[in-house]
KEVEX-676235 format. One line per field, with one value per residue (C-alpha): residue number from 1; chain; x, y, z. Coordinates in steps of 0.1 Angstrom, whole numbers, plus 5000, padded with zeros to 4 digits. Each point is the difference from the previous one (the first is absolute). Layout:
tormi (NUM	...) .
torke (A	...) .
u (X	...) .
v (Y	...) .
w (Z	...) .
***
This chain:
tormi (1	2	3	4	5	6	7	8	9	10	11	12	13	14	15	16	17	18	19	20	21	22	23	24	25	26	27	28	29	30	31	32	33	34	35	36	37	38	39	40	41	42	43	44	45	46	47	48	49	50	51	52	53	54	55	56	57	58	59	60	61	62	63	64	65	66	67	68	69	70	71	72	73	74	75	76	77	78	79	80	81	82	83	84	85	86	87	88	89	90	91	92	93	94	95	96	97	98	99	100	101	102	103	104	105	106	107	108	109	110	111	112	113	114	115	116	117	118	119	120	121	122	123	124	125	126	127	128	129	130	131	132	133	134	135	136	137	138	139	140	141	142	143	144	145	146	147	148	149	150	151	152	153	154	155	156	157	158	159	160	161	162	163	164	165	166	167	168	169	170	171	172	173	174	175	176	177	178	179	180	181	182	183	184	185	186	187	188	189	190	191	192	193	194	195	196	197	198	199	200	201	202	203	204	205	206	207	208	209	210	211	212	213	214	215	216	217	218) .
torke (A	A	A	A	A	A	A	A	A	A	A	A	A	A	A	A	A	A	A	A	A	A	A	A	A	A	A	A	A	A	A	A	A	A	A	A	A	A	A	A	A	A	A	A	A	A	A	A	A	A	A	A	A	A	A	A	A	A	A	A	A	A	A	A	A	A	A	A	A	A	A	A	A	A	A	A	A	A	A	A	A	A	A	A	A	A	A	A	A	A	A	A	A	A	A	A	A	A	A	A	A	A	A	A	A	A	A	A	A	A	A	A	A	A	A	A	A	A	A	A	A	A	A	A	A	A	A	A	A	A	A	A	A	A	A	A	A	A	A	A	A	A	A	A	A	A	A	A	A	A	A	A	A	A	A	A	A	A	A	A	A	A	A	A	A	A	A	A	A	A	A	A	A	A	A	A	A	A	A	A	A	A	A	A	A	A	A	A	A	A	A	A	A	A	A	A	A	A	A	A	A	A	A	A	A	A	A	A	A	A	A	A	A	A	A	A	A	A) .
u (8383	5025	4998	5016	5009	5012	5003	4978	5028	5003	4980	4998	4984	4988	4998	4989	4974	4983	4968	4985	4969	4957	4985	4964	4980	5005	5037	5005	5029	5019	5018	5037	5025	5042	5028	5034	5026	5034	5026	5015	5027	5009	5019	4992	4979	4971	4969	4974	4965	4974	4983	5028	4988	4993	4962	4973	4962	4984	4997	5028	5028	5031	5036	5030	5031	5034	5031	5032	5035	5032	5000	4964	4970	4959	4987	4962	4977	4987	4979	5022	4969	4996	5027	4977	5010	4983	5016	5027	5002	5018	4981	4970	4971	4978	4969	4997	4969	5018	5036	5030	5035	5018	5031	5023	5016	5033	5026	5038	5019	5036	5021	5041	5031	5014	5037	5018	5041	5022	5038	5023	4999	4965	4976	4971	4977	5010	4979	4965	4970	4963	4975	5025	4984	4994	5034	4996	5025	5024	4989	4989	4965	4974	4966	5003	4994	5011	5021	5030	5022	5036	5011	5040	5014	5034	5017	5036	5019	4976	4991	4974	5012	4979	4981	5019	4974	5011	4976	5017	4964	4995	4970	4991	4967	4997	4974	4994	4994	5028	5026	5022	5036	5009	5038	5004	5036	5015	5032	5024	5006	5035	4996	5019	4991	5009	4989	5005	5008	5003	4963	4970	4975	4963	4979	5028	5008	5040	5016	5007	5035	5005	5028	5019	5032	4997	4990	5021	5012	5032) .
v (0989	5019	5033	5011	5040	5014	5039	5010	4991	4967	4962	4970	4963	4978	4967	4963	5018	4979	5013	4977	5007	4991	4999	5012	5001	4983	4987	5009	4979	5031	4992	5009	4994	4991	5028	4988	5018	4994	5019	4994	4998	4990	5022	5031	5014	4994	5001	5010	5006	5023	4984	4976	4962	4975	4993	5026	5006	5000	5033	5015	5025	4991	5025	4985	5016	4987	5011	4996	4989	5017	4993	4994	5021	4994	4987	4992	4970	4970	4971	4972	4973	5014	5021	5034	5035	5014	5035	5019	5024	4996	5001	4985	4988	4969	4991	4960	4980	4968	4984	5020	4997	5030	5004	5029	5003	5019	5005	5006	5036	5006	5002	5016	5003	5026	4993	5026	5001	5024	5011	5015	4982	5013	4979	4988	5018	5032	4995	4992	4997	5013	4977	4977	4968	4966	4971	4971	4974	5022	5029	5033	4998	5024	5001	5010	5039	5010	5032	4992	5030	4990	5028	4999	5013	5017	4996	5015	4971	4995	5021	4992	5012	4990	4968	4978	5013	5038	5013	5025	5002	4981	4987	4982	4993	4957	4990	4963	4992	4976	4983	5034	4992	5038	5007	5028	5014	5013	5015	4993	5035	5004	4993	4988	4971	4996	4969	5003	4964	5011	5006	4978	5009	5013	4978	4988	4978	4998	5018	4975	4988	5015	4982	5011	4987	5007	5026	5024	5033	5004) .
w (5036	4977	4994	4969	4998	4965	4984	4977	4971	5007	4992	5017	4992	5023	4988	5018	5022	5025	5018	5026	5019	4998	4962	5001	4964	4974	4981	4965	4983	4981	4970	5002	4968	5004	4981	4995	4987	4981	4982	4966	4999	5029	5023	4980	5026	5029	5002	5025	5009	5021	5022	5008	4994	4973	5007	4993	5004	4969	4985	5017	4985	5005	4987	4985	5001	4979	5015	4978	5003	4983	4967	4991	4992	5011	4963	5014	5018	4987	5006	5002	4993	4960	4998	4996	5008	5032	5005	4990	5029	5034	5025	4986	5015	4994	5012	5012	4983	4993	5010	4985	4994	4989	4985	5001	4965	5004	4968	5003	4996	4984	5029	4996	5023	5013	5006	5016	5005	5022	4984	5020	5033	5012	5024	4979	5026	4984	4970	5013	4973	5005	4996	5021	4974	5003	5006	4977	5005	5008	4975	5006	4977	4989	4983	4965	4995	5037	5000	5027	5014	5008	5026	5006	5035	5007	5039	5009	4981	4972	4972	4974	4969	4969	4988	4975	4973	5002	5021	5032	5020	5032	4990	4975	4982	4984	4985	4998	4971	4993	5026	5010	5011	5018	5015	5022	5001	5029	5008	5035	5013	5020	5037	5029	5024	5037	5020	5044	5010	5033	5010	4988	4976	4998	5024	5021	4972	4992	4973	4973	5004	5032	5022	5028	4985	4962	4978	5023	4986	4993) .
***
């Protein structure tokens, strides 16, 4: 026996339920239909349904839900055998009285770039962007529309000092609406560096270069 405890916020399925035991009355056969569903295209998104399964009593209710990838938008649900339009609302739900297939219909969304470039010596971590976005063969991409904020950080060698298109704030606002290319200038403040090659480093781990016959002082 399993015993299955959820909160009040939460759904489960059960699916392949076997119940053994003594039959007393009479047997009615119960008519039961098959769902399938696909996606179109492929790979824009996933589908799922509530109760879990692909067979279905007759009659029953059964709640579709499209979930979509980057780059792609829910469009609406279709029957795959004549091509009609079923729903356009995610979730939906259908009721079974004969065999479906179901297709989710999903439709492409611009998508831009966001390159962003450090002058001055900075780390690249010093500029981080908010929504962090989607890497895309090596690209930085976002949906079209999204509103990206490039926030700059200063440290005791490092100072921010403007972005290459004039603007002095830390932050600043991108819209996506096109592929952005965004430089952050920085400036090398003066500072002095000492290294111990005597002792080893954080974590027990040696000081880079350390030797106990070069890099002595003079």
């Amino acid at each position: 026996v399993y015993v299955y405890n959820i909160s009040n916020t939460k759904q489960i399925g059960l699916a392949n339920v076997v119940v053994s035991g003594h039959i007393q009355g009479t047997i009615e056969n119960v008519v039961t239909h098959t769902l399938s569903t696909t996606v179109s295209p492929v790979n824009a998104g996933t589908v799922s349904n509530l109760p879990t399964g692909t067979t279905f009593n007759s009659g029953s209710t059964v709640q579709l839900t499209a979930t979509r990838k980057f780059g792609y938008q829910f469009k609406e649900w279709r029957n795959i055998v004549d091509d009609s339009v079923i729903s356009t609302t995610n979730p939906t739900s259908i009721t079974m009285t004969s065999d479906l297939n179901v297709k989710a219909v999903f439709e492409p969304i611009n998508t831009y770039s966001l390159a962003v470039n450090i002058q001055g010596g900075a780390a690249p971590y010093m500029v981080s962007a908010n929504p962090a976005g989607t890497t895309v063969d090596g690209k930085l991409m976002y949906e079209e529309g999204t509103l990206v904020t490039l926030t700059s950080v200063s440290n005791d060698i490092f100072s921010f000092t403007n972005w290459l298109s004039g603007e002095t704030t830390t932050s600043l606002p991108v819209p996506m609406t096109q592929n952005q290319n965004i430089t952050a200038v920085y400036s090398a403040l003066d500072f002095i560096a000492g290294w111990d090659f005597y002792h080893a480093g954080n974590s027990g781990r040696p000081a880079d270069f350390y030797s106990t016959d070069e890099n002595l002082s003079s």
